[in-house]
N, C-alpha and C positions, 0 to 999 in steps of 0.2 A: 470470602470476598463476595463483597453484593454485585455479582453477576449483571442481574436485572436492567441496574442502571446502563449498561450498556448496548442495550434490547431495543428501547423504545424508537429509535431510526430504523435501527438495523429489517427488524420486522416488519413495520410499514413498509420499506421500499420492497420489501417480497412479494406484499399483497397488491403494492400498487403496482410493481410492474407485473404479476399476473393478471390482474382486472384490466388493465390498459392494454395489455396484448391480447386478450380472448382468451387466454387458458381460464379465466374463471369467468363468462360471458353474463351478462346480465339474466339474475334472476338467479343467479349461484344462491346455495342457502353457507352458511360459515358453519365453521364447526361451531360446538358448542365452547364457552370458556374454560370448560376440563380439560377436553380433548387439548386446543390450544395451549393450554399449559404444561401437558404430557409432549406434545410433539415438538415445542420450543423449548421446554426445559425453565420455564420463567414462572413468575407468579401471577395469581389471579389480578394483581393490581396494574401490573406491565400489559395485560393483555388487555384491559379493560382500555388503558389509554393508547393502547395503538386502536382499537374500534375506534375509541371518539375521534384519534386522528384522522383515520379513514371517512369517517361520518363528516368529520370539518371538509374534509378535501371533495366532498360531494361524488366518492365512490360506492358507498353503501349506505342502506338504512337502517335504522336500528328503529325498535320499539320496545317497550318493558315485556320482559317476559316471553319473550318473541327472540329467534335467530337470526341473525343479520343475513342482510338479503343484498348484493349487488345490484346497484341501479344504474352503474356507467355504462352507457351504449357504444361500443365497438363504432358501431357502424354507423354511427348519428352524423351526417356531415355542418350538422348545425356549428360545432365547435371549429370548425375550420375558420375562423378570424385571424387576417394580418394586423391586427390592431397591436401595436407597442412593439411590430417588429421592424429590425434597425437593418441598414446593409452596416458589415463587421468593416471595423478598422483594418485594412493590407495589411500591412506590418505586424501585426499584432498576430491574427489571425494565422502570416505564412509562419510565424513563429512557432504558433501551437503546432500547426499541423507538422511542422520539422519533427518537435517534441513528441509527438504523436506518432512517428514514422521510427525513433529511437525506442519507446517506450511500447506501446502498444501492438507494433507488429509481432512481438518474438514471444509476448503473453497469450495474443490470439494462437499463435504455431503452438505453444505450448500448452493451450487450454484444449484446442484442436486433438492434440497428441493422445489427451488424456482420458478423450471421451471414447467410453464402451459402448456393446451393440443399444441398450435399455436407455443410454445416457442422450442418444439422440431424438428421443421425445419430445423433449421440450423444442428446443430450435425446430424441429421438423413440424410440430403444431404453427407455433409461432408463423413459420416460412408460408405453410397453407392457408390460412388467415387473414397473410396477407390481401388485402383488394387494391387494385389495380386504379378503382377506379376512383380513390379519395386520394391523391396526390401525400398530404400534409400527414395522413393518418399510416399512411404507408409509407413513408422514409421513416417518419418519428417510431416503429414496431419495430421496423426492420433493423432498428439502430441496439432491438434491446437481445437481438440476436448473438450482436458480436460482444456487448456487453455479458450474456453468456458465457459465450468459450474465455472472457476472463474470468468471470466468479466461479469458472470450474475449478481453475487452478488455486481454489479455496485461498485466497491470498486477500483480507479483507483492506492491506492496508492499495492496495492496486486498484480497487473497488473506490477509495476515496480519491485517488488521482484521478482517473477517469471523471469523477461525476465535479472535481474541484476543476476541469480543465474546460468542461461545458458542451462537450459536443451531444449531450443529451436536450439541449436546449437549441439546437441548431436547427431551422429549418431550409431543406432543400426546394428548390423552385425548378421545376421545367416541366415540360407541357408536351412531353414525346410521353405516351400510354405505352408504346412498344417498348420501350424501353424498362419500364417495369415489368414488364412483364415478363422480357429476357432477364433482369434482375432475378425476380421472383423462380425463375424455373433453374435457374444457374444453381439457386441456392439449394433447390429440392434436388437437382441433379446431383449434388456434389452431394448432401445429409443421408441422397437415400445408398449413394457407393461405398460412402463411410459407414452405414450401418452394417453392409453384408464384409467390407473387411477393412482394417484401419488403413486408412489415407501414409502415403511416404511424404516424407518430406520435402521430397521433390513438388507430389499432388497438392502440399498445401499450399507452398509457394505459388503457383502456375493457379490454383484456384484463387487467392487474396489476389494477385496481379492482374487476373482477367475483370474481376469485382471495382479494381480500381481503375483498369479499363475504360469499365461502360459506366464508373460514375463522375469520382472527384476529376479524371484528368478529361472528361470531356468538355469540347469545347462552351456548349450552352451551360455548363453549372454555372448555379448559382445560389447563395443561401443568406440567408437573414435571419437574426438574433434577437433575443432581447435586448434592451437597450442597457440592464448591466451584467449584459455579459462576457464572460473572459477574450472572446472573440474583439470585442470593444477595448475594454478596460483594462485587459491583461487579467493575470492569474494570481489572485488575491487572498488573504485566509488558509493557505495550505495548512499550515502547521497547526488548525485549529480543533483539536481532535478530542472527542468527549474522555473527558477524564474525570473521576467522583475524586471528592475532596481527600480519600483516602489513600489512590492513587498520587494525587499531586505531591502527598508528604511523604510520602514512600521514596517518589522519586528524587527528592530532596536527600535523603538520606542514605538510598543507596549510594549516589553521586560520590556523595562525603568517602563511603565506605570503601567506592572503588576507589576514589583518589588518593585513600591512605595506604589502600590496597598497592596498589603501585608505585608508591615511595611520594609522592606530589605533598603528602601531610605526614611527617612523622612525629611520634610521640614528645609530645611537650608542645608542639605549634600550634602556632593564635590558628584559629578558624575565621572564616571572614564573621563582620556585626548580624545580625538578624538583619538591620536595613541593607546591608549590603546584600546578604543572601538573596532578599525580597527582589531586590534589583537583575541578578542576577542566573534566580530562577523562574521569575515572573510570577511570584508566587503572593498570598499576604503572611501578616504577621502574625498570624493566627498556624497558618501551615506549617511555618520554621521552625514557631513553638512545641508543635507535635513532631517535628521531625527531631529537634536536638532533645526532645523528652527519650523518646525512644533510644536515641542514641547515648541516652545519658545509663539508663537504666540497664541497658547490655555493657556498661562500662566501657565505652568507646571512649566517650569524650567528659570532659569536667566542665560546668560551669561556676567562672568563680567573680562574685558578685561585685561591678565594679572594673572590671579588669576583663571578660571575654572570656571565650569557649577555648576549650584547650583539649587537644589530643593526649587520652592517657597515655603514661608512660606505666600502665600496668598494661605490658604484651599478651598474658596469658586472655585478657579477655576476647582479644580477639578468634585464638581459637577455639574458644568456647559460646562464639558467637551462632545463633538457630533463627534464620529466617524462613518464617512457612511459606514454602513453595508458591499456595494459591493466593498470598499476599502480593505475589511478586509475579504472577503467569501474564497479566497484561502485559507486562515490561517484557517479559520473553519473548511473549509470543507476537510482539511487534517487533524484536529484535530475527526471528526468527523469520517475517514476512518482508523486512530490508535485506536479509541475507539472502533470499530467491533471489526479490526483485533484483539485485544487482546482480547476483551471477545469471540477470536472464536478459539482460539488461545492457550490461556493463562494454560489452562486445562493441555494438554500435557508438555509444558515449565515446570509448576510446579511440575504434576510424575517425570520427568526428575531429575528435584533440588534436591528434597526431595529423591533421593536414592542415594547420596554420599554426601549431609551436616552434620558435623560433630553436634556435643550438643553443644559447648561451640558457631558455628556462630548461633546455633539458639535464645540462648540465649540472643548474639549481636543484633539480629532482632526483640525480645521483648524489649529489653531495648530502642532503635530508634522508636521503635513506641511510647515507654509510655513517650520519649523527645518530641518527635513530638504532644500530644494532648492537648500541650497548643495551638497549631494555629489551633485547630479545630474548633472556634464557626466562622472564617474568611475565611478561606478555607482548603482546604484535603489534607495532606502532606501524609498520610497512607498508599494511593497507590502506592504513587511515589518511599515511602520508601521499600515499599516491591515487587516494578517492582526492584529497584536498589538491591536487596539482589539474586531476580533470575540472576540479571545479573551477577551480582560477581561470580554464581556457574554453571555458564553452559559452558558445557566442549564443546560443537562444536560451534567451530568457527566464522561458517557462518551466525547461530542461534543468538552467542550471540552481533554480528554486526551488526544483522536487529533489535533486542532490544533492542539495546543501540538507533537506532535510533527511534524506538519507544516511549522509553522514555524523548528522545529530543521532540516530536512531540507531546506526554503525557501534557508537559509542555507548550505547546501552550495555554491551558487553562486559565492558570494566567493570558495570555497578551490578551483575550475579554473583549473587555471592560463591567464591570455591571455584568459577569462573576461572580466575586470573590466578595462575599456580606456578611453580617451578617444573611442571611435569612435562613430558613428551616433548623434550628440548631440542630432538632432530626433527619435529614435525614444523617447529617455530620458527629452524635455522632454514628450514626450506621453504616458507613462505617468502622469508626474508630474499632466499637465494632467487627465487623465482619472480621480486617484484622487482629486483635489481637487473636481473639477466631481460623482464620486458624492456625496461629503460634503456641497456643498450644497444637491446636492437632498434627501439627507436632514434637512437642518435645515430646509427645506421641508416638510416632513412625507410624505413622498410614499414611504413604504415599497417600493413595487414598483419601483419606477422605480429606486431607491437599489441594489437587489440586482440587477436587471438590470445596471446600468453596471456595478457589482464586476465580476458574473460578464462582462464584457467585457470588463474591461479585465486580466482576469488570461489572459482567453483569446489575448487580444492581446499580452501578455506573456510566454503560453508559447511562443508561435510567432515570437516574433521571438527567442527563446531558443535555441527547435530550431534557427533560420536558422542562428546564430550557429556552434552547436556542429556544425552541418555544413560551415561554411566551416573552423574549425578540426580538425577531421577525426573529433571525437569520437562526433560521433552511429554513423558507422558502424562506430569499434571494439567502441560497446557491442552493436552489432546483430550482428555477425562471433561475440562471445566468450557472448550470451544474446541464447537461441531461445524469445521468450514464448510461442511456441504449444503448448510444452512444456504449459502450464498449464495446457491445454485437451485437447489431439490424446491 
């Protein structure tokens, strides 16, 4: 799998949030392009075009033959312009922040958790750095701190909600100096305790709430935006996620593969037309073409000219089906990064639901689950059905568009291959039992108790997942081919 193509973002925002917070201060020399190619793991032509990008973005210089040289000044307060910033839309804005409050509190607690004595470096540079006395240059650093303790939890696809959600683009306004500067020490206070011994969970708690304290809930906040951004406009482009043309017909096919896998297409049935596909997967007709080739050539499916794709009714080919792992590690490993995020996640989504769902959808969401457990001894509808009922009932916005893609991403599952099996059919029967028994203690009325079990039983579900894809060898090609510490180190 061409790796590479999936580099060229990712890298630059490493560089650019080092140079913009002073971990690399102007006048840094760059590695060479060996070096860089050894420590990201990419090719000389990936690395060449994150320099130009760097060079366009007016962070570093370059010269032939010459090492690149940082020329962004930290400390220049020249770039401090209000120019094209907007006051954010209310509504819009209290929405993210909701969304912001479900999603990103429990990623910081968990990024928090995971960092070692050596790991608080960075943040603790970053926090000293900070100055007091540039307003604009000092929230926008400060902000790449907490951005941090998410990219520790090596989780790249949390890393795109964050930056699709916009508060990297958010400027803070007020004009109390003390108060940064209580900021600024709270933060070293807390980095340098955590270093001599790891923070409880109580201490993180009691630290993020004092932080929220002395900033968003005071009364003089105030912040200003670009004018398109999510704060304005709402949250746009989520699902827009780089994918190479190889990936996109992969994903085409495994689709097919899990759907047949689960009885949805059996042997002999029309498949939908290439233009329906195209509709369907957002894809062209060039991708469906390499997908139903592939499909054709493992003896899945027949095309017969005139007439449409048909599902062989030769069974044996499917067990003698071999798809290479690192063909297929992006799809995992973003299956892999939905399956955190929601059991880290899920908890809060759920109190959410459960204080304005009415009796009569609760009762909707018993009766789908007791349809759904006749596919239980082949694989687990349970989840899915009860991720799609919080989606139904979540009133912000921004929340319920990062779970709707969540549970597109949920569904990666089906299409691993050797994934979806007859095996381990007491572990299936007690997901099952366990998304039933939340539901009724929600029709119980018992709100906490409801989003506890979720967030349990999905936690419980990701790990018997992992189990799974480490017995079939997946988990470690995705760990072999992506290095999450990239996202932090």
């Amino acid at each position: 799998m061409k790796y590479d193509q999936y580099q060229y973002d990712r890298i630059f925002e490493i560089f650019k949030n080092k140079i913009e917070s002073g971990l690399m201060p102007k006048g840094t020399v760059l590695p060479s392009y060996a070096n860089l190619c050894r420590e990201y793991k990419v090719s000389n032509k990936t690395i060449r075009r994150v320099v130009a990008m760097l060079s366009d973005a007016g962070l570093i210089e370059t010269k032939e033959r010459q090492l690149s040289v940082v020329v962004f000044d930290q400390a220049d307060p020249g770039s401090d312009t209000t120019d094209n910033l907007k006051e954010p839309n209310v509504p819009v804005m209290t929405d993210i922040l909701k969304t912001a409050e479900c999603l990103y509190y429990p990623f910081i607690c968990h990024g928090i958790s995971l960092c070692s004595r050596d790991d608080w470096d960075i943040p603790e540079k970053i926090a000293r750095q900070l100055n007091p006395k540039f307003p604009k240059l000092f929230w926008k650093n400060s902000k790449l701190i907490w951005r941090f303790f998410i990219a520790r939890c090596e989780n790249e696809l949390s890393l795109h909600i964050v930056d699709a959600l916009g508060f990297l683009g958010v400027e803070y306004r007020e004009n109390n100096f003390s108060s940064r500067v209580t900021y600024q020490q709270t933060l070293i206070d807390f980095i340098e305790k955590s270093r001599i011994a790891a923070p409880t969970s109580d201490a993180i708690k009691d630290f993020l709430a004092y932080i929220h304290f002395i900033t968003i809930s005071r009364e003089d906040f105030q912040c200003y935006v670009p004018a398109d951004s999510p704060f304005r406009i709402g949250v746009q482009g989520l699902n827009q996620w780089m994918k190479t043309a190889e990936e996109r017909y992969s994903s085409v096919y495994l689709d097919i593969l899990g759907l047949i896998a689960i009885g949805y297409y059996k042997p002999g049935d029309r498949l939908p037309s290439h233009v329906q596909m195209q509709k369907q997967y957002g894809v062209s007709v060039n991708t469906t073409t390499q997908a139903i080739q592939c499909l054709q050539k493992w003896g899945i499916v027949e095309a017969v000219r005139g007439k449409g794709i048909f599902v062989s009714a030769n069974r044996e080919a499917f067990n003698d089906i071999y798809v290479d792992p690192e063909l297929i590690a992006s799809h995992i490993r973003r299956y892999f990064e939905c399956l955190e995020l929601i059991s880290l996640t899920v908890e809060g989504v759920a109190y959410h639901v459960a204080s304005h769902v009415s009796y009569e959808q609760i009762q909707k969401l018993i009766q789908r689950l007791d349809e759904a457990k006749k596919y239980d001894r082949l694989y687990q509808p349970a989840p899915v059905v009860l991720l799609e009922f919080l989606i139904e009932h979540i009133t912000y916005e921004a929340l319920r568009s990062i779970y709707t893609i969540m549970l597109k991403n949920y569904r990666i599952g089906r299409k691993i291959p050797k994934l979806i099996n007859r095996a381990n059919g007491s572990g299936k029967l007690e997901i099952h039992s366990k998304c039933v028994e939340a539901a009724n203690v929600l029709i119980g009325g018992d709100r906490s108790a409801f989003s506890k079990q979720v967030a349990e039983m999905f936690a419980y579900t990701h790990q018997l997942i992992v189990e799974e894809c480490k017995k079939l060898g997946y988990w470690k090609t995705v760990k072999d081919i992506y290095d999450g510490s990239q996202l932090w180190k």
